[in-house]
Backbone bond lengths (Angstrom), bond angles and torsions (degrees), N, CA, C in turn:
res aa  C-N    CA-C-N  psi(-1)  N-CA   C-N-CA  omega(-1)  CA-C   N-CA-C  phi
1 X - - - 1.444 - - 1.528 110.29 -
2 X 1.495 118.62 -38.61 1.408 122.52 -176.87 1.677 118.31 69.41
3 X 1.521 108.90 170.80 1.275 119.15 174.86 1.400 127.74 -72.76
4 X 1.397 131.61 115.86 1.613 123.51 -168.05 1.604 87.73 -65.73
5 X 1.457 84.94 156.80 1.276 112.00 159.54 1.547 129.00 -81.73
6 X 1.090 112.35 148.84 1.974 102.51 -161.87 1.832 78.87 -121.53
7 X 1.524 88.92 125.94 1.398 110.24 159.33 1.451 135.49 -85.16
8 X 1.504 131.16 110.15 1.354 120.21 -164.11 1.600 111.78 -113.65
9 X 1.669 128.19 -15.39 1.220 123.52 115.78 1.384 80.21 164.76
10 X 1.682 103.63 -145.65 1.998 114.02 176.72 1.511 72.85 -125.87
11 X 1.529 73.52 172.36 1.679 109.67 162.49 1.869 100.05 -179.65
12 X 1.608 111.02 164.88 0.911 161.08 -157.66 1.849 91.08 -75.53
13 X 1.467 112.48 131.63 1.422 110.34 174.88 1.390 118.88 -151.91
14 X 1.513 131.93 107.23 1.581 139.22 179.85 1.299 81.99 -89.38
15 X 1.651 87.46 143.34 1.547 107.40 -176.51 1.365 96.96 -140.31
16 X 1.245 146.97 108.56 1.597 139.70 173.76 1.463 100.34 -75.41
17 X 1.689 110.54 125.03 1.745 121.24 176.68 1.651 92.97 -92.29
18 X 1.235 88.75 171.91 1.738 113.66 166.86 0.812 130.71 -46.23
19 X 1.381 133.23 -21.00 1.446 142.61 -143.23 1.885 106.72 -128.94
20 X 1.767 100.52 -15.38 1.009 117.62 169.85 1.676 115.93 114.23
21 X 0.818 104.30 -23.33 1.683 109.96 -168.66 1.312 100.96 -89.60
22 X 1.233 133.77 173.81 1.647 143.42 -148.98 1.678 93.02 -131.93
23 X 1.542 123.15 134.95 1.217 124.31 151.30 1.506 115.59 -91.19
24 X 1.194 113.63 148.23 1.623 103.99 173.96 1.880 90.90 -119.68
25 X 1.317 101.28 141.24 1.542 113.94 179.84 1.695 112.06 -142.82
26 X 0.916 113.14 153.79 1.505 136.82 163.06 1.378 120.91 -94.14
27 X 1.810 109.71 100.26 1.452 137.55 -167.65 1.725 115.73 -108.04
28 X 1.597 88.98 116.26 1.685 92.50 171.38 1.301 123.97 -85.58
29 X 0.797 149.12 87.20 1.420 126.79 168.89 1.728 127.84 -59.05
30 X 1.521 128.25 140.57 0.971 95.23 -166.42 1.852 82.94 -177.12
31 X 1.581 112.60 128.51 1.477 121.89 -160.81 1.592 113.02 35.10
32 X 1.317 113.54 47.46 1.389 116.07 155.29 1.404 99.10 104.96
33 X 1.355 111.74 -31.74 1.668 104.95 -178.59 1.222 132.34 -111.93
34 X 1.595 133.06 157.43 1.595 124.00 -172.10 0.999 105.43 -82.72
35 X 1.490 104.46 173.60 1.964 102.46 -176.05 1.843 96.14 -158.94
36 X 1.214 121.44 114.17 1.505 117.73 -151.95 2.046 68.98 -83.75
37 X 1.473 112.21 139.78 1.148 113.09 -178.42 1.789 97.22 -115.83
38 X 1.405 129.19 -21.97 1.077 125.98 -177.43 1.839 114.29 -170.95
39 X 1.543 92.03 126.22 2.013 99.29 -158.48 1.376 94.00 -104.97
40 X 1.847 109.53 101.34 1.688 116.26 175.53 1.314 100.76 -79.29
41 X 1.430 148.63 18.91 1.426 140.32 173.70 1.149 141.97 118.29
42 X 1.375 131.99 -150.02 1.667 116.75 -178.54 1.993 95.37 -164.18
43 X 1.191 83.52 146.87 1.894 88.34 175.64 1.741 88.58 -149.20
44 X 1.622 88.39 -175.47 1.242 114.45 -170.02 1.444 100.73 -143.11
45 X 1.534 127.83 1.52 1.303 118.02 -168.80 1.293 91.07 -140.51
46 X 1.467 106.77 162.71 1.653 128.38 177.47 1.275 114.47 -30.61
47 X 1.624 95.95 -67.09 1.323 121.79 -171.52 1.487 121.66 -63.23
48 X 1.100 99.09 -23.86 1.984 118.22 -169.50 1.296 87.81 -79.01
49 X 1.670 126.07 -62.09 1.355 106.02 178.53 1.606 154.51 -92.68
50 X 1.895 89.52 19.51 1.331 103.32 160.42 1.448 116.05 -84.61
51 X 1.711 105.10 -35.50 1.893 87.79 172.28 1.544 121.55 -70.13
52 X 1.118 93.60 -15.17 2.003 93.12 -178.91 1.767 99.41 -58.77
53 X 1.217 94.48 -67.76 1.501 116.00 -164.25 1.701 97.59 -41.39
54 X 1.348 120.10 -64.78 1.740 123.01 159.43 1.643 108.05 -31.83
55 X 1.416 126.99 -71.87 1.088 111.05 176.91 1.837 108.28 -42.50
56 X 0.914 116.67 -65.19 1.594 129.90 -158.16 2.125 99.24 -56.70
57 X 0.967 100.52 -24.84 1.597 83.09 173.71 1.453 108.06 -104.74
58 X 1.255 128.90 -14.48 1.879 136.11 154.01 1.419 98.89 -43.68
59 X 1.239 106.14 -59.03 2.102 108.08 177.74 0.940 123.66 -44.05
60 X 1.568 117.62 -47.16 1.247 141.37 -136.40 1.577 78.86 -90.46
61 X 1.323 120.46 -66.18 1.529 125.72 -170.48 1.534 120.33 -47.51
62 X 1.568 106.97 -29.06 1.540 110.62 -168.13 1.527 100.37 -93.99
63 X 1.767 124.23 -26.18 1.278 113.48 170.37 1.649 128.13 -72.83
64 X 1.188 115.10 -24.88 1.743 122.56 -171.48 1.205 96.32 -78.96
């Protein structure tokens, strides 16, 4: 049967890369560890990463 898994939920994640620009992703956490479950993209501008972030909680809503 094994050990359930304990659910601790998603959420929303800016990540600044190397190169300078910000990814925004969709993060599970889940028995202690993250798990990037879905990568809405990367910008370098204001604007680039307010629509991600819009996309990224549209996701967020249709996966839970």
């Amino acid at each position: 049967m094994g050990v359930p898994k304990l659910f601790w939920g998603m959420f929303i994640r800016k990540k600044q890369n190397k190169s300078g620009s910000t990814s925004v992703q969709i993060i599970s956490k889940s028995n202690g560890s993250y798990k990037v479950v879905k990568s809405i993209g990367s910008s370098d501008t204001e604007d680039g990463l307010t629509l991600l972030l819009h996309q990224a909680k549209h996701e967020l809503s249709t996966i839970k």
